[in-house]
C-alpha positions as CSV (number, residue, x, y, z in Angstrom):
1,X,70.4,102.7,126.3
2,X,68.3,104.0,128.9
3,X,71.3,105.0,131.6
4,X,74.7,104.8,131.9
5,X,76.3,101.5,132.4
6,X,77.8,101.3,136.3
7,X,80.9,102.5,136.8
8,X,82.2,99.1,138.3
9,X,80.8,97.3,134.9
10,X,83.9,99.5,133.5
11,X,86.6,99.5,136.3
12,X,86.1,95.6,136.4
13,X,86.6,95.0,132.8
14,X,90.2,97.0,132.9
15,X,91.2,95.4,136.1
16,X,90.7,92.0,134.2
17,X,92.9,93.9,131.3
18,X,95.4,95.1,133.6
19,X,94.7,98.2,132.6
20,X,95.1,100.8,135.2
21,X,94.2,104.3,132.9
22,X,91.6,104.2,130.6
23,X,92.8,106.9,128.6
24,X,96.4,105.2,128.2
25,X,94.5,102.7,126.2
26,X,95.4,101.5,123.1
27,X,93.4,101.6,119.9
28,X,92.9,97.4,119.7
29,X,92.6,97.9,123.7
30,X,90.0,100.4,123.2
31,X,88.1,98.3,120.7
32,X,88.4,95.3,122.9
33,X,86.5,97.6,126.2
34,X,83.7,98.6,124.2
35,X,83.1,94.7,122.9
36,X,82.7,93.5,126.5
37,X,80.9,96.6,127.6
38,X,78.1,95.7,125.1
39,X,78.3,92.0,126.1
40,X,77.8,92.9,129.7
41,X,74.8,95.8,128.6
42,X,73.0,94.1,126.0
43,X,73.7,97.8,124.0
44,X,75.3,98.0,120.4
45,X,78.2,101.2,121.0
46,X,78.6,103.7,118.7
47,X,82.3,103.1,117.5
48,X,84.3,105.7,116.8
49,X,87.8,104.4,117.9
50,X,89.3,102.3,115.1
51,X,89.7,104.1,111.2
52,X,88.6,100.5,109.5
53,X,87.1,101.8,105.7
54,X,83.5,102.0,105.7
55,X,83.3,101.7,102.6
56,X,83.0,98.3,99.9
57,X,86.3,97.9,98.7
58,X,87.3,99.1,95.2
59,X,86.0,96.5,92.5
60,X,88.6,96.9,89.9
61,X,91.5,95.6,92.5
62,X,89.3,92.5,94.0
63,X,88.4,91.7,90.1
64,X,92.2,92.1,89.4
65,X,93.3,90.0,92.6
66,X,91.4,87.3,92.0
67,X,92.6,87.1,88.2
68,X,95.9,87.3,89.7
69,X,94.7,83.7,92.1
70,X,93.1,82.1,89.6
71,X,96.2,82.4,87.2
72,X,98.3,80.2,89.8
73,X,100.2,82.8,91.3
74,X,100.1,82.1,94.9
75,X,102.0,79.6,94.2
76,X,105.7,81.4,93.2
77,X,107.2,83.7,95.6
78,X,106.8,87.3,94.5
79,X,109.5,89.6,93.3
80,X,110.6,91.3,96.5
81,X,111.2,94.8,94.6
82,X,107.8,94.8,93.0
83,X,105.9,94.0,90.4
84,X,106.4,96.0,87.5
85,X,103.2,96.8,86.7
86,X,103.0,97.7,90.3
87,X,106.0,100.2,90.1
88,X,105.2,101.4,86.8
89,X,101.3,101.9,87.7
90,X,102.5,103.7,91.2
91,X,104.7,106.6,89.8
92,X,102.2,107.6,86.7
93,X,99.4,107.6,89.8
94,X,102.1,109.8,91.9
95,X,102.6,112.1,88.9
96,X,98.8,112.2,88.4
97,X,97.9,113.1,92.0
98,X,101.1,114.8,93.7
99,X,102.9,116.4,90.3
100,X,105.6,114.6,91.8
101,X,108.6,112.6,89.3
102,X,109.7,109.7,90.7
103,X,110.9,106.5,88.4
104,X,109.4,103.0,88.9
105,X,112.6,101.6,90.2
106,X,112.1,103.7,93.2
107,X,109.2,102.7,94.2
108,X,108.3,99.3,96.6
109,X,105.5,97.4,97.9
110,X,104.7,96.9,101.2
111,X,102.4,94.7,103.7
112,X,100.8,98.2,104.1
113,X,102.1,101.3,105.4
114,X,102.8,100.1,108.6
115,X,105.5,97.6,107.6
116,X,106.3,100.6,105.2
117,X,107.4,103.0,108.3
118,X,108.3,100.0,110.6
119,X,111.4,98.8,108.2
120,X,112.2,103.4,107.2
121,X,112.7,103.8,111.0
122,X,115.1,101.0,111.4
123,X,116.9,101.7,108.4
124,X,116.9,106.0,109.1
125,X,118.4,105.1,112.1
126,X,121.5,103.1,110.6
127,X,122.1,105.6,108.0
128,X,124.5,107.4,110.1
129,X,126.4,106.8,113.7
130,X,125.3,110.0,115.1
131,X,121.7,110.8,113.8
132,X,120.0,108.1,116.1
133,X,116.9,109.6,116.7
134,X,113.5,110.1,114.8
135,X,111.7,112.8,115.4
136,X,107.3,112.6,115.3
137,X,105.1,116.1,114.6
138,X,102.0,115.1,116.7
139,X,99.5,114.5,117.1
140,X,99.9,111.4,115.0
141,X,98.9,107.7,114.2
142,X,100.4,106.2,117.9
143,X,101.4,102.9,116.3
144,X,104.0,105.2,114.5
145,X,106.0,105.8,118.0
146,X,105.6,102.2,119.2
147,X,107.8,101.6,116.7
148,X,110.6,103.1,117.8
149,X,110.1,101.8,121.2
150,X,109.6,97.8,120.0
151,X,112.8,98.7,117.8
152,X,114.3,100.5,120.9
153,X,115.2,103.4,118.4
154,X,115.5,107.0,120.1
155,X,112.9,109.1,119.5
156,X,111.7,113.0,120.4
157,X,108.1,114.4,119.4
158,X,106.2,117.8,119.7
159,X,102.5,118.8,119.6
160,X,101.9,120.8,116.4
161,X,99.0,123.0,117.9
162,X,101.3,126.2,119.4
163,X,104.2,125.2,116.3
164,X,102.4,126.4,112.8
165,X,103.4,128.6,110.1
166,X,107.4,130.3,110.7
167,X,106.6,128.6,114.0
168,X,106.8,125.6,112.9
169,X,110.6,126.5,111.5
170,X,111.3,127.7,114.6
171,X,110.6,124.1,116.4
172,X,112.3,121.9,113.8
173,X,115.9,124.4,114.3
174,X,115.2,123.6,117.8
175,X,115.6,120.0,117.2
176,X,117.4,119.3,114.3
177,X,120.1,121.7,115.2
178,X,121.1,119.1,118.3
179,X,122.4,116.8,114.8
180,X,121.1,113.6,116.1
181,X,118.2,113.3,114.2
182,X,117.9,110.9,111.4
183,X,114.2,110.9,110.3
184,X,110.8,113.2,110.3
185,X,107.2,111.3,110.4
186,X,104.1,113.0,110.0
187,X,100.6,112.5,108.0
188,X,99.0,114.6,105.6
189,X,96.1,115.1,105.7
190,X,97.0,114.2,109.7
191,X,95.7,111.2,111.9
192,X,94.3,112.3,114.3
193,X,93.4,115.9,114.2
194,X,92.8,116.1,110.1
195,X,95.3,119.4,110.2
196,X,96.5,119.6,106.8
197,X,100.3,121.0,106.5
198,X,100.1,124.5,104.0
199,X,102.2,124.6,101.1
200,X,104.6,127.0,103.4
201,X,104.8,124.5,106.0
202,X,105.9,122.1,104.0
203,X,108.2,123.9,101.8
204,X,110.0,125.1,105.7
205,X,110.2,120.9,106.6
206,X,112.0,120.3,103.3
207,X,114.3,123.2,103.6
208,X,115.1,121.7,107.4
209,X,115.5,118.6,106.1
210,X,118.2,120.1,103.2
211,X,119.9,121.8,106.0
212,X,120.5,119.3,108.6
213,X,120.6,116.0,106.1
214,X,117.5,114.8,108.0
215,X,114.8,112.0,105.5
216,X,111.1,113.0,105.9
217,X,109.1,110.0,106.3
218,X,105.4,111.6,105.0
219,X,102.7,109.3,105.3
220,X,100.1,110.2,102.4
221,X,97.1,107.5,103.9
222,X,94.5,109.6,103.2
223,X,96.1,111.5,99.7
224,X,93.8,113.8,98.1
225,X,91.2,113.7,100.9
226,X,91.4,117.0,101.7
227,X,88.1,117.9,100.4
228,X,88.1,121.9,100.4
229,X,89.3,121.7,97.0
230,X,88.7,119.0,94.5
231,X,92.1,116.7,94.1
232,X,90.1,114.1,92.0
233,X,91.9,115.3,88.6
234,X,94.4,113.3,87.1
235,X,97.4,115.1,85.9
236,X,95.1,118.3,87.0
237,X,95.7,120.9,89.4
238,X,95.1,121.3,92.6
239,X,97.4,118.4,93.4
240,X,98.0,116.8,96.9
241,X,100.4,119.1,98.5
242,X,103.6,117.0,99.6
243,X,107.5,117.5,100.9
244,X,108.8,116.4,97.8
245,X,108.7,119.7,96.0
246,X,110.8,120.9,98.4
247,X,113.9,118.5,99.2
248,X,115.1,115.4,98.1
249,X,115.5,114.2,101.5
250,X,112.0,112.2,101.4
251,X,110.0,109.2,101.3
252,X,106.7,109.0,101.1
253,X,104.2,106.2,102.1
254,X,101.2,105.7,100.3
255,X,98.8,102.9,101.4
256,X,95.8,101.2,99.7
257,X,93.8,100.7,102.9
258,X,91.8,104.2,102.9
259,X,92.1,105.6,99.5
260,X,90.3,102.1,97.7
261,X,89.2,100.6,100.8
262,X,91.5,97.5,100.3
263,X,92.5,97.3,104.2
264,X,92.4,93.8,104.3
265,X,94.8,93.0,101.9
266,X,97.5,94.9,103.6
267,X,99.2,96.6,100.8
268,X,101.1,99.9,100.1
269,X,103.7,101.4,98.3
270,X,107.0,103.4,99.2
271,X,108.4,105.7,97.0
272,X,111.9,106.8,97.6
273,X,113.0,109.9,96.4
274,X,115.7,108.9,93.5
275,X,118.4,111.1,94.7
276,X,117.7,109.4,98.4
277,X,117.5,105.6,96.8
278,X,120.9,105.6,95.3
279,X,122.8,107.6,97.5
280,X,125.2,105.5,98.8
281,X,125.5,105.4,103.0
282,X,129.3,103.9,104.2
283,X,127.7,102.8,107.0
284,X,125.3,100.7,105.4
285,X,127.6,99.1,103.1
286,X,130.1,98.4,106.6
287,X,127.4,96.3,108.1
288,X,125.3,95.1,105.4
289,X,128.0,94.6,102.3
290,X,125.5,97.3,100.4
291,X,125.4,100.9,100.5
292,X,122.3,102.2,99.0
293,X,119.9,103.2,100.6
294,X,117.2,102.0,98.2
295,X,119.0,98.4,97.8
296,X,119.2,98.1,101.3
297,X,115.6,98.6,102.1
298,X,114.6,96.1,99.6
299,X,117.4,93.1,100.1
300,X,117.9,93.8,103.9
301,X,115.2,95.4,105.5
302,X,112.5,93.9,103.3
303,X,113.9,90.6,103.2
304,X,114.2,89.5,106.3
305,X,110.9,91.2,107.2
306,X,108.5,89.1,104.8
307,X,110.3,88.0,101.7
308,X,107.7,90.6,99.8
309,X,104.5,91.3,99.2
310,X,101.2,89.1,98.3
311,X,101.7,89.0,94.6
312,X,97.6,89.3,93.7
313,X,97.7,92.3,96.6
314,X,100.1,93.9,94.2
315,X,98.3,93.2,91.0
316,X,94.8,94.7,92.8
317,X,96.7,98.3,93.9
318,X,98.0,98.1,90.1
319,X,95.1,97.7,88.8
320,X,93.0,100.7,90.7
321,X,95.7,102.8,90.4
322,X,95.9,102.3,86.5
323,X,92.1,103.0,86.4
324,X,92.7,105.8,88.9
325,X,95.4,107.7,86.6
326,X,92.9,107.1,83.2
327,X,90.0,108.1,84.8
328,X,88.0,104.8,85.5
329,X,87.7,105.2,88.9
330,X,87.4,108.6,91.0
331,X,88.5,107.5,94.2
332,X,88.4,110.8,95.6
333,X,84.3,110.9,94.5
334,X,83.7,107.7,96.5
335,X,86.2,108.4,99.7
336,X,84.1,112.1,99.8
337,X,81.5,110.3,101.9
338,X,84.1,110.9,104.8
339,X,83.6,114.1,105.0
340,X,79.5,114.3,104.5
341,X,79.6,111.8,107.9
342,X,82.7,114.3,109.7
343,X,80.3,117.4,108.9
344,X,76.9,115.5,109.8
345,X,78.7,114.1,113.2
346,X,80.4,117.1,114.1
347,X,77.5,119.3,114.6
348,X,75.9,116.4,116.6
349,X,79.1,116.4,119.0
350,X,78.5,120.8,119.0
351,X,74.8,120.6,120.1
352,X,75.5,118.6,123.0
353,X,78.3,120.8,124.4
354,X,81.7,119.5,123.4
355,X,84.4,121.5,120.8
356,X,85.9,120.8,118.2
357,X,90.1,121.0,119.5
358,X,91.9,121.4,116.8
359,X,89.9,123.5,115.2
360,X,92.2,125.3,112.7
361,X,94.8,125.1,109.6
362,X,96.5,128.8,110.8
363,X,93.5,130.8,109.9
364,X,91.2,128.3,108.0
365,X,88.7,125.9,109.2
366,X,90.1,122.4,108.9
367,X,87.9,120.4,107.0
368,X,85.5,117.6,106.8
369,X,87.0,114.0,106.7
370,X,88.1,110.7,108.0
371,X,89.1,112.1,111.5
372,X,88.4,114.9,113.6
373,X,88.8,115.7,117.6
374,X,87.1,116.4,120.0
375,X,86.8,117.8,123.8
376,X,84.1,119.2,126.2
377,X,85.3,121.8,128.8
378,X,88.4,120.9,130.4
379,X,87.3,117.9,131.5
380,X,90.4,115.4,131.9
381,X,91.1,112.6,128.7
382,X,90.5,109.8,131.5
383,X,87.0,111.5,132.7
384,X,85.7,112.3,129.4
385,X,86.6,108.8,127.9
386,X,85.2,106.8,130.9
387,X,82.2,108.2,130.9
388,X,81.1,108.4,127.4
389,X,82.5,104.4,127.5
390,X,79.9,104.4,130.3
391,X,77.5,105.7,127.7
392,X,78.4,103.5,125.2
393,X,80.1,105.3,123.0
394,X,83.8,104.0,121.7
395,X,86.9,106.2,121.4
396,X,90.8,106.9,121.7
397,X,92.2,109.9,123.8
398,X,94.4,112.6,122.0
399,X,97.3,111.7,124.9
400,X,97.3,108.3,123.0
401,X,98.2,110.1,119.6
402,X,100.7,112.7,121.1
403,X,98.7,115.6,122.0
404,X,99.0,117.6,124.9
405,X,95.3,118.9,124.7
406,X,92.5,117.0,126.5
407,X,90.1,115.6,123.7
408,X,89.5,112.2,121.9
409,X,90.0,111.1,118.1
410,X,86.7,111.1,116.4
411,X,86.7,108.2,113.6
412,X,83.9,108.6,110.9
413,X,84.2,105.0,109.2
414,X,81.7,102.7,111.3
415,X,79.2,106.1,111.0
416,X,77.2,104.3,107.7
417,X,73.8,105.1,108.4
418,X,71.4,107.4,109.8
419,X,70.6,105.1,112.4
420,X,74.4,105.5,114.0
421,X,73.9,109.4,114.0
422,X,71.0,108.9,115.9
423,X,72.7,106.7,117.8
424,X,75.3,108.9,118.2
425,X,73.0,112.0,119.1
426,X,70.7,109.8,122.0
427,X,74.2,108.5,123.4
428,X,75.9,112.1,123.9
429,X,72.2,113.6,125.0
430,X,72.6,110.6,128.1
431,X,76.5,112.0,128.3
432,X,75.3,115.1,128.7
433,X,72.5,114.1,131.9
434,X,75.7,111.8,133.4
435,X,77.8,115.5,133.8
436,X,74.5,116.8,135.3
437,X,74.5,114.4,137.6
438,X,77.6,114.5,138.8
439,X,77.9,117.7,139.0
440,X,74.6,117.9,141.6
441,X,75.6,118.5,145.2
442,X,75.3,115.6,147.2
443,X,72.8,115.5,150.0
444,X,73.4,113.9,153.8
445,X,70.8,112.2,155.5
């Protein structure tokens, strides 16, 4: 790419979309611009804007799936609380990796963590009359909050960026205090911005949570990825730092797609904490003839949402979590690539000007992995996006994810080769004359 691609190429394209602010986008929107911006240039984009694994997906689940097919189970509807090699595989791979106890009965498959939190935030909000609201720490994965709006559930949310440390306690007494909310969602390590919660902040969410009766919905997508220390022990310190050492108000959701690169497949587990699955809710049993809360997600939610999960999807997420836990398979070791391409790409995006925005766990560097952010000057979300679009390059803007800084979500995935970096270095070096350009005083003749 030579020059940047017109301005009317782009404004054209979301006209025909009906979309009237780039930066409002969403992430399937996004990815739907930059494939007719490269039909109309003739010019491959560098794609940044959609976290698919970039990575083969782990062997010991697709041998273990297709054992699963060719046995004739697709055939017989699949036990809707799990398999039990599933649920027994799943908590020895939670003790192994979090040091957290939680019994096989607790634990549930899912179509992926997005059917995980999609089915938590409808049930959260019918656990009690008065706590109607769910409550996002943001920046965060945006599908999360259009949740609540297609379920038409209440919801409040805050930027974490001004709110860490006590801070942090401060913000969540501001708004759980009000005794209307139901549930907490966040991710750790965090989609977007990569911020990892300390210990401290999450022992201050659980003791909130205890407090005010609130469930913590923590989404663990990217467990152990933290790469600053090495997680990849089994049964090993340190361990994946999570809520549940610190109430027993939580769930947590933990997904298949990123940590054995089984996206496709569309499976995950929940694991309820076992005070939380059989505590018994009068309000459930009023309306559904069952009160707890672990029953209900299963026979209710569950139910009526898919009858279960793929049976040979279950058997595959068995399978590498079994070889996870004995030491077969380092997941951690093969995800680590992540963070090579995030340290690599992030010195790119530095050389040509922009900043990384959120920059900082309290007083430590955040570190290199699946997602980071990025801004140049305080140039606006629907400048910057438009013209690096214009410069084929492929993104989402933080407004998109809940932020109230000016920046876009840097994916790492699709970054494979040297060639993209390259890619990625000639495309922001053309960004880069486009602001100098623009920013040349106009002449009258």
């Amino acid at each position: 790419m030579n020059q940047p691609i017109q301005q009317k190429i782009l404004d054209d394209i979301l006209l025909k979309r009906d979309i009237t602010d780039v930066s409002k986008a969403t992430i399937r929107q996004c990815a739907a611009i930059a494939n007719e911006l490269e039909d109309a240039s003739g010019e491959s984009f560098v794609r940044l804007e959609i976290g698919v694994p970039g990575i083969a997906a782990c062997q010991v689940g697709v041998d273990a799936q297709k054992h699963a097919l060719d046995s004739g189970i697709a055939s017989i509807y699949p036990n809707i609380g799990g398999l039990p090699e599933l649920k027994t595989n799943a908590s020895r791979f939670l003790k192994a990796f979090l040091d957290v106890d939680i019994n096989a009965e607790c634990i549930v498959p899912t179509v992926g963590s997005m059917q995980a939190c999609f089915n938590l935030l409808l049930e959260c909000s019918q656990l009690t009359p008065e706590k109607d609201t769910i409550l996002y720490i943001n920046p965060g994965f945006p599908p999360h909050v259009r949740q609540s709006k297609v379920l038409n559930i209440k919801y409040e949310q805050f930027d974490i960026y001004n709110y860490r440390d006590e801070r942090l306690r401060d913000k969540l007494e501001e708004y759980f205090s009000k005794g209307n909310i139901a549930a907490l969602v966040y991710s750790n390590p965090n989609n977007p911005t990569w911020v990892c919660l300390t210990e401290h902040e999450l022992q201050i969410v659980g003791e909130c949570a205890t407090k005010y009766d609130v469930v913590v919905l923590e989404d663990l997508a990217y467990m152990c990825m933290d790469f600053r220390s090495d997680k990849s022990r089994p049964f090993e310190p340190p361990f994946q730092p999570t809520v549940a050492h610190y109430t027993d108000n939580y769930v947590l959701m933990s997904s298949g797609s990123k940590m054995f690169s089984y996206a496709g497949e569309r499976i995950a587990i929940v694991a309820f904490s076992p005070k939380l699955f059989s505590r018994e809710y009068p309000e459930l049993r009023k309306r559904y003839g069952m009160g707890r809360m672990g029953d209900n997600y299963i026979f209710t939610y569950l139910y009526v949402a898919s009858s279960g999960t793929s049976h040979s999807a279950q058997y595959a997420l068995a399978a590498m979590m079994k070889a996870a836990v004995d030491g077969e398979y380092n997941f951690v070791k093969v995800v680590r690539t992540y963070g090579e391409r995030a340290k690599v790409s992030k010195a790119i995006f530095e050389r040509h000007g922009f900043h990384v925005v959120y920059d900082k766990d309290i007083d430590r560097n955040i570190g290199d992995g699946f997602f980071y952010t990025i801004g140049y000057g305080e140039m606006s979300n629907h400048e910057l996006l438009s013209d690096l679009l214009r410069c084929g390059v492929a993104a989402i803007t933080l407004n998109n994810t809940g932020s109230n800084q000016p920046g876009i979500r840097v994916c790492v995935s699709q970054l494979t080769t040297r060639m993209h970096m390259k890619m990625l270095d000639d495309r922001l070096a053309l960004f880069e004359q486009l602001q100098a350009t623009k920013s040349q005083p106009s002449v009258n003749t």
